[in-house]
C-alpha positions in Angstrom: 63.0 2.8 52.5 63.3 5.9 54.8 60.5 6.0 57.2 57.8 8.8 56.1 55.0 10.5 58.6 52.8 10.5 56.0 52.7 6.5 56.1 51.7 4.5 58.9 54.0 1.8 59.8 52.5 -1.8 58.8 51.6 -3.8 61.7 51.4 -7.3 60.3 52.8 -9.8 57.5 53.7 -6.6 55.4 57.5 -7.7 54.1 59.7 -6.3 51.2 58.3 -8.7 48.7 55.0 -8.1 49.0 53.4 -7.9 45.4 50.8 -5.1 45.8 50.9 -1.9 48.1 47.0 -0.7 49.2 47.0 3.0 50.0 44.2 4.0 51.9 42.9 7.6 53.1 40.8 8.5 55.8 37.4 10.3 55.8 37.1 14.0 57.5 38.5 13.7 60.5 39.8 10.8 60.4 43.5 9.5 61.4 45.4 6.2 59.5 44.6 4.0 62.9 41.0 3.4 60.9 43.3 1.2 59.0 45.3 -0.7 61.0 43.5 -4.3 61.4 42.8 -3.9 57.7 46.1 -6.4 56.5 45.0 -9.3 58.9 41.8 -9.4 56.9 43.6 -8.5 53.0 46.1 -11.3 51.3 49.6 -11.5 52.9 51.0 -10.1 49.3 49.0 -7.0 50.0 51.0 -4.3 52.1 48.6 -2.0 53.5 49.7 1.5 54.0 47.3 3.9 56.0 47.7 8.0 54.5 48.5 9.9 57.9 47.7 13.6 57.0 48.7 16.5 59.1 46.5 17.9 61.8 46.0 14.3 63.5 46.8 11.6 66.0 51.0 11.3 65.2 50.8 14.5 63.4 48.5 16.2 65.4 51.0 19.3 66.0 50.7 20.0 62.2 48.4 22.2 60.6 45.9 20.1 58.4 45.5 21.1 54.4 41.9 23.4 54.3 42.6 23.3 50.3 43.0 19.8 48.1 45.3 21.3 45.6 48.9 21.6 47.7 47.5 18.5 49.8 47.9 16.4 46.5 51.3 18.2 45.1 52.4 17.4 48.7 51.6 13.9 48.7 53.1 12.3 45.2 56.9 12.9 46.4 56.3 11.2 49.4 54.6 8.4 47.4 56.9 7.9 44.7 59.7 5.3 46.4 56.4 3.4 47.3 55.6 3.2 43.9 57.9 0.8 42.8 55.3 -2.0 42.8 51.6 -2.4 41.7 50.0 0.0 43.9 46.0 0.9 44.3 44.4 3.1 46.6 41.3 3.4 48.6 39.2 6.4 49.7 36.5 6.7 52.2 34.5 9.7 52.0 36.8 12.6 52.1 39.2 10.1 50.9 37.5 9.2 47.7 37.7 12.7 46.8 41.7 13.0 47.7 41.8 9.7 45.4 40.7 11.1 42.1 42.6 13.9 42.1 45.4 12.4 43.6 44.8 9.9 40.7 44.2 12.8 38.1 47.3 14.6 39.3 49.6 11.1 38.3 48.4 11.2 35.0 49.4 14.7 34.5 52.8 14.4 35.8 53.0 10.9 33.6 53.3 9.0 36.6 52.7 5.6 37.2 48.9 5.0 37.9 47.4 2.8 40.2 45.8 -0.9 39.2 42.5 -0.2 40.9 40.3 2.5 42.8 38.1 2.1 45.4 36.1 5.0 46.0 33.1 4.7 49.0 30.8 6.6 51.1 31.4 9.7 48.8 28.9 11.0 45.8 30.7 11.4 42.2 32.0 14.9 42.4 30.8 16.1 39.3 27.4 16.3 41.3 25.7 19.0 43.0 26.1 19.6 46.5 22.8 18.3 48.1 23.6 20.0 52.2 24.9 23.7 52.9 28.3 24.2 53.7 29.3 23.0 57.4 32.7 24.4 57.9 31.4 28.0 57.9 29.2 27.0 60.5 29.3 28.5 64.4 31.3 26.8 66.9 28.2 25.7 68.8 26.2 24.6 65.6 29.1 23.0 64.3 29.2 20.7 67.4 25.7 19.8 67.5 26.1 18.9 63.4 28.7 16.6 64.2 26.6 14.9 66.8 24.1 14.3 64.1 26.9 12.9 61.6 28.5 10.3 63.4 31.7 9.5 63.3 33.0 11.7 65.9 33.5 9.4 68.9 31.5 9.9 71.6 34.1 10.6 74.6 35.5 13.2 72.2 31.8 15.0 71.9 31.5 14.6 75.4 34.8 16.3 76.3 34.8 20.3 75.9 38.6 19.8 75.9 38.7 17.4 73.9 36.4 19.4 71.3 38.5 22.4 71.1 41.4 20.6 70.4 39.9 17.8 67.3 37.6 21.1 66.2 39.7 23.1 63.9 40.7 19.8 62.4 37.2 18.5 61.5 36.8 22.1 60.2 39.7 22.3 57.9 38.8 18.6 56.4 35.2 20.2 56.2 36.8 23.2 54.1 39.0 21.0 51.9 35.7 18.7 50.8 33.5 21.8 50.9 35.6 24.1 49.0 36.4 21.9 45.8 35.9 22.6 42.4 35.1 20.0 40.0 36.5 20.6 36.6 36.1 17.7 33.6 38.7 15.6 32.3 38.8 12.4 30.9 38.0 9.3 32.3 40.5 7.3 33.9 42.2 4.4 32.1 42.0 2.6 35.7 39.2 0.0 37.0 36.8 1.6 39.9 34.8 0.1 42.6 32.2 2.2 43.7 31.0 1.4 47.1 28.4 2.8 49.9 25.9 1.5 52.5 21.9 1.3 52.6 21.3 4.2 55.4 23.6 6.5 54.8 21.8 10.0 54.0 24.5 11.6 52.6 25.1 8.8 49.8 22.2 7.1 47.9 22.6 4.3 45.1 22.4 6.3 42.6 25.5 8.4 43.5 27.3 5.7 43.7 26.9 4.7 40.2 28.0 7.9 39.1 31.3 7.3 39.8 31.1 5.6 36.4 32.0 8.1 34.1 35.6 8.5 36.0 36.8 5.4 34.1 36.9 4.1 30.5 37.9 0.4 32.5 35.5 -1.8 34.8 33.0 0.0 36.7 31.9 -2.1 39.6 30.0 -1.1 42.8 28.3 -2.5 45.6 26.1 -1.2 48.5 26.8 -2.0 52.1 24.4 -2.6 55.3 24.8 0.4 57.7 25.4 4.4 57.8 28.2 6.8 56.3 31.3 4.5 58.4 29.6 1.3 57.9 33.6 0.5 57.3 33.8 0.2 60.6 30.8 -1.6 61.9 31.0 -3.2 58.7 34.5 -4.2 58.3 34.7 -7.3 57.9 32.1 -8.0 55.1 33.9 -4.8 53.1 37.6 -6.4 53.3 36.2 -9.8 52.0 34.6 -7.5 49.1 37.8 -6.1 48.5 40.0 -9.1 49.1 37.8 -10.6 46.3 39.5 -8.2 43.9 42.8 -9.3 44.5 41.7 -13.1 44.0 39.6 -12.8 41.0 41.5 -9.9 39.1 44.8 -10.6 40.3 45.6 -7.0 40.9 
């Protein structure tokens, strides 16, 4: 298979005969590193293949997508030779948006769907925005919102270099989130696990649930200890969630 930027090499027991293939996309601002302990902790029959969008780390020349639509018609041709197995995908935040249309946009085209969704740190979209828009924000009140976030490392906030170079990216992933339209369709014919974390004041329980009426399959969820990237301080306790998927529903 010809190597794609779009996918991030797998760094460990990945092999050609590996029975499922884990997609997973980052949140706003986020690059496909975030996922790159993630197969010592999964089953070795599990390939896990990080998203790398434009506008970051390896691709950071690129301009990133401020729009979800041509981000998603863009991404199914890269992903179609790596759908030649059973496939699922997870989404973190910005990513668990990317997921359901990405997901949407298969069943349109009659592609092969994915055997699972895992959707976290992200409210069901068909719900009202609960914070004004960011991305339209000043430079200067920008930065001091993303200090209050989290997620932005701290050498980066720290570094007025470094902040006018990762800016315009954590702006256009602002855009593409803050711009989106929800429009109805019907549910998915694909299970969904729902997930978020206790102190996370952008996501509360009940936004999680919501996530039910995306599928006419298993709804599952499950809330985590820690903030908006509690898959990082978390990590461990979240892969042995999900790696519990693969052994009980043999995905």
């Amino acid at each position: 298979m010809a190597v794609s930027p779009w996918i991030l090499a797998p760094t460990t027991r990945a092999t050609l005969h590996a029975k499922n293939r884990l997609f997973c996309l980052p949140y706003a601002g986020g690059g496909a590193s975030i996922y790159r302990t993630w197969a010592y902790y999964l089953p070795p029959e599990v390939e896990v293949c990080p998203i790398q969008l434009p506008g970051r780390e390896g691709r950071f020349s690129e301009q990133p997508y401020k729009r979800i639509e041509p981000l998603i018609q863009d991404l199914i041709p890269v992903l179609l030779p790596y759908m030649d197995r059973p496939f699922q995908i997870f989404g973190h935040s910005m990513g668990a948006l990317i997921t359901l249309q990405l997901v949407r946009e298969l069943r349109r085209q009659g592609l092969q769907p994915p055997t699972q969704l895992f959707v976290s740190a992200r409210p069901a979209p068909q719900l009202p925005r609960r914070r004004k828009l960011l991305y339209t924000q000043p430079d200067d009140e920008f930065k001091n919102t993303l200090k209050t976030l989290g997620g932005t490392p701290e050498a980066v906030l720290q570094n007025a270099e470094l902040m006018e170079l990762f800016l315009p990216l954590i702006r256009a992933d602002f855009e593409l989130v803050e711009t989106f339209s929800y429009k109805e369709e019907a549910p998915l014919a694909i299970p969904i696990a729902s997930f978020g974390s206790n102190d996370d004041p952008d996501v509360n329980a009940e936004e999680v649930l919501a996530w039910e009426t995306h599928t006419s399959r298993t709804f599952s969820s499950k809330m985590f200890p820690g903030n908006h990237f509690y898959l990082h301080t978390h990590q461990e306790l979240l892969l042995a969630t999900i790696k519990q998927y693969y052994d009980l529903y043999h995905l």
